[in-house]
Rosetta silent file (secondary structure, phi, psi, omega in degrees, C-alpha in Angstrom):
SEQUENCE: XXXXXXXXXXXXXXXXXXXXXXXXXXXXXXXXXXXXXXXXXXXXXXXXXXXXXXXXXXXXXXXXXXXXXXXXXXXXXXXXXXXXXXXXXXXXXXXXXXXX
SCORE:     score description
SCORE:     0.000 S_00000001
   1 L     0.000  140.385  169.919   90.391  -16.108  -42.090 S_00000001
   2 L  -100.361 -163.763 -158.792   93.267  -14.053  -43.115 S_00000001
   3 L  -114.721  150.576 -166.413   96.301  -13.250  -41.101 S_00000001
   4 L  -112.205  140.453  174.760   96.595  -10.027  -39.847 S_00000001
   5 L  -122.252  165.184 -177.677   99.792   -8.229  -38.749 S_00000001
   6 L  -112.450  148.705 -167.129  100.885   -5.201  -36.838 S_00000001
   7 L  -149.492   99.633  169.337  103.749   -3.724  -38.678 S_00000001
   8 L   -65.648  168.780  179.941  105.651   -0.644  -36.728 S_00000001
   9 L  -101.765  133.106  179.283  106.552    2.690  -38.375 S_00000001
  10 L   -95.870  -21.958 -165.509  110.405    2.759  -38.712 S_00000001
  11 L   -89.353  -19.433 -170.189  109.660    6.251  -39.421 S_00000001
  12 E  -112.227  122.354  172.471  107.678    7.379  -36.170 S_00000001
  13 E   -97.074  122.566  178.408  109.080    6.823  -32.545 S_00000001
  14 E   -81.056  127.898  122.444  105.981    6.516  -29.621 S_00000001
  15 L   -75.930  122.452 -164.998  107.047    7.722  -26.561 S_00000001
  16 L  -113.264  142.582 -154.049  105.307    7.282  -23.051 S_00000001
  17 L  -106.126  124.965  168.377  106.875    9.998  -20.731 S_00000001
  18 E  -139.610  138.838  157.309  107.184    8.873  -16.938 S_00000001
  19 E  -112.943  127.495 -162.671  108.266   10.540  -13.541 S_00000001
  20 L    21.442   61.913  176.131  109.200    8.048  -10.934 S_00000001
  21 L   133.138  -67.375 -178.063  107.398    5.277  -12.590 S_00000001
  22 E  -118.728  171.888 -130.973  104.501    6.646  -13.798 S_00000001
  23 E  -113.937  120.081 -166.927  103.093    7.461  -16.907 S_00000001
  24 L  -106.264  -51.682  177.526  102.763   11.312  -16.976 S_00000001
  25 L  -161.380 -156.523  162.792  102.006   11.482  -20.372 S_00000001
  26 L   -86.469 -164.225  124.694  102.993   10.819  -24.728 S_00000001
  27 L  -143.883  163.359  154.883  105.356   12.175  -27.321 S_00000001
  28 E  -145.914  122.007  173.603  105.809   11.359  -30.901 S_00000001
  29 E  -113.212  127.345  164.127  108.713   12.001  -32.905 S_00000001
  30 E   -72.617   88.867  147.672  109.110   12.211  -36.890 S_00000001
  31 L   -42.957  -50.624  174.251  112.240   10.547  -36.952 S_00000001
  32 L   -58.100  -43.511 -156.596  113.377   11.168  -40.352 S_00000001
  33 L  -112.668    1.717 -178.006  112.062   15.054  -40.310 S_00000001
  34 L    32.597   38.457  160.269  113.221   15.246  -36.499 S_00000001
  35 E   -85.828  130.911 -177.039  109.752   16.657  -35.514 S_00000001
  36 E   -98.256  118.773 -163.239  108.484   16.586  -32.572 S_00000001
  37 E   -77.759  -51.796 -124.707  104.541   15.434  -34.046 S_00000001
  38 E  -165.997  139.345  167.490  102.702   15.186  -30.548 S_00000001
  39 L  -149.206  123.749 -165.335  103.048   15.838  -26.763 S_00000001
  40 L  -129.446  141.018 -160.808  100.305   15.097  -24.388 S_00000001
  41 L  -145.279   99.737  168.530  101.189   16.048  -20.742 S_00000001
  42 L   -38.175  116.827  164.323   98.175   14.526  -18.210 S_00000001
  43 H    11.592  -94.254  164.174   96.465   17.340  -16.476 S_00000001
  44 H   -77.617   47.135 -168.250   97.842   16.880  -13.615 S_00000001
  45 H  -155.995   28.599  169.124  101.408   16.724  -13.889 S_00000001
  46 L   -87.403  118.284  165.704  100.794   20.234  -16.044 S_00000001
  47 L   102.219   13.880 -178.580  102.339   23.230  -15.254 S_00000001
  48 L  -106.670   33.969  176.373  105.216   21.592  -13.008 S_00000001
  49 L    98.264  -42.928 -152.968  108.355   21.948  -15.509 S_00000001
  50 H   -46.206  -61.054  176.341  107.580   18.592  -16.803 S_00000001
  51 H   -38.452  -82.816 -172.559  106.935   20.291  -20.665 S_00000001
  52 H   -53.322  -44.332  178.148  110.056   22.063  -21.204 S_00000001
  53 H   -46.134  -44.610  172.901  112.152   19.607  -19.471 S_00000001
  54 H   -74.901  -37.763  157.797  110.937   16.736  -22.093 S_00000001
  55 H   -58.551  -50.304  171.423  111.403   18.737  -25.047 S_00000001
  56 H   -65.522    1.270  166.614  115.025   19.112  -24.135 S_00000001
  57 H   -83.339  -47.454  166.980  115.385   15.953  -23.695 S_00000001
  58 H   -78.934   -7.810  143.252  113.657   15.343  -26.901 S_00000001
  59 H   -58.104  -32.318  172.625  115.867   17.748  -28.590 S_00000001
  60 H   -58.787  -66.419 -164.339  118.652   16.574  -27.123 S_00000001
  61 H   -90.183  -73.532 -147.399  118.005   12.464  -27.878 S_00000001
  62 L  -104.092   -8.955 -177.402  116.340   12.953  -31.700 S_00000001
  63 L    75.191   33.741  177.466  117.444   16.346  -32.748 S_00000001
  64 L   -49.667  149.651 -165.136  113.976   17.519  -32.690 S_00000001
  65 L  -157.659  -13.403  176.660  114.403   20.819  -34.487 S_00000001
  66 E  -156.014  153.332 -159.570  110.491   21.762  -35.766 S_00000001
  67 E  -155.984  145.953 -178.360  107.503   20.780  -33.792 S_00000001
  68 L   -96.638  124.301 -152.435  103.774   20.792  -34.242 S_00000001
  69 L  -145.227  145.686 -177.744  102.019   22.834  -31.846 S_00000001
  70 L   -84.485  144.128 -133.115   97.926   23.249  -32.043 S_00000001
  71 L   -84.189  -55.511  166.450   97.301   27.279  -32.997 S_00000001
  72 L   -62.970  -52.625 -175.139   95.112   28.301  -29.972 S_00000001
  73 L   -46.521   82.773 -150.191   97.322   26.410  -27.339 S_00000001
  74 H  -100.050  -28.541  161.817   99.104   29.715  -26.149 S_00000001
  75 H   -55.441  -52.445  178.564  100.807   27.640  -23.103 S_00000001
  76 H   -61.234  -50.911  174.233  102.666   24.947  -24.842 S_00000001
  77 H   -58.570  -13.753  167.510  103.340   27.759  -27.480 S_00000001
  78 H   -67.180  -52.895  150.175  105.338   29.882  -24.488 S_00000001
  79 H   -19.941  -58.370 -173.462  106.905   27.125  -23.648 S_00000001
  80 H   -60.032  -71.398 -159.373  107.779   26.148  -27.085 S_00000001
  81 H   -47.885  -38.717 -179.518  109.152   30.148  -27.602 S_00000001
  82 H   -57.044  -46.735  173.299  111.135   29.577  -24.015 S_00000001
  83 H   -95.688   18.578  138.127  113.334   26.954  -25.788 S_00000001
  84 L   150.815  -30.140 -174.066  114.278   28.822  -28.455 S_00000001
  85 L   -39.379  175.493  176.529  111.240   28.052  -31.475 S_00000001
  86 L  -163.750  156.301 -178.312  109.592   30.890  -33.348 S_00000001
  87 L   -82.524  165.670  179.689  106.280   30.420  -34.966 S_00000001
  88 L  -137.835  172.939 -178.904  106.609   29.997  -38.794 S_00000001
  89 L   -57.673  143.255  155.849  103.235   30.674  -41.474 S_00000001
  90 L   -22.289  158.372 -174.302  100.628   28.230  -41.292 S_00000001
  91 L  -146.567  -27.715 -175.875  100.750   25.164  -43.190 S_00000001
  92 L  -164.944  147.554 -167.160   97.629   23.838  -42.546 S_00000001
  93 L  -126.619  157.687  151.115   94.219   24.768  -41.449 S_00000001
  94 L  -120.093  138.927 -172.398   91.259   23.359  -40.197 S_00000001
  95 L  -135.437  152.116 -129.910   88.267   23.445  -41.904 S_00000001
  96 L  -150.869  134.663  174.314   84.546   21.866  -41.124 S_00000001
  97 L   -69.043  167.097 -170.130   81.807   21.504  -44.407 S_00000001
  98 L   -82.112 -176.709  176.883   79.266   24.005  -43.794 S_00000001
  99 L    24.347   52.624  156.992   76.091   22.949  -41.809 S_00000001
 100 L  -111.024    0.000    0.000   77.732   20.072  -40.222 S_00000001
């Protein structure tokens, strides 16, 4: 059999985001590009502060400075606009083959 290895990304840091303890939700940061890729904030711990508070922290800690935000998501994007971000043109779309 051969041998298999796990090999981390030097380039991506996972974070798991806790309040007293427990694991409220993710992040991922593009080190190198100081993007914040991904932020997943459990249901229920939504809509308490938690969101803004962790980007400035992750602004703060990695020098996040451009962020990835899904298009529709007009909450995160208030949020986003609240610390200071502005939308910029599209970059990328998604698109589905036809009759799939």
């Amino acid at each position: 059999m051969e041998k298999i290895e796990l090999k981390e990304n030097e380039l991506y840091q996972e974070i798991d985001l806790l309040v007293d303890g427990v694991k409220i939700g993710t992040a991922e940061v593009d080190l190198k590009g100081k993007t914040l890729s991904r932020l997943m904030i459990d249901t229920a711990f939504q809509d308490k502060g938690y969101g803004q508070e962790i980007v400035r922290m992750l602004i703060e800690k990695y020098g996040c400075d451009n962020l990835w935000v899904v298009a529709d998501n007009e909450r995160a994007i208030h949020v986003y606009e609240k610390l200071g971000f502005r939308m910029e043109k599209p970059t990328m779309f998604s698109m589905v083959l036809d009759g799939a």
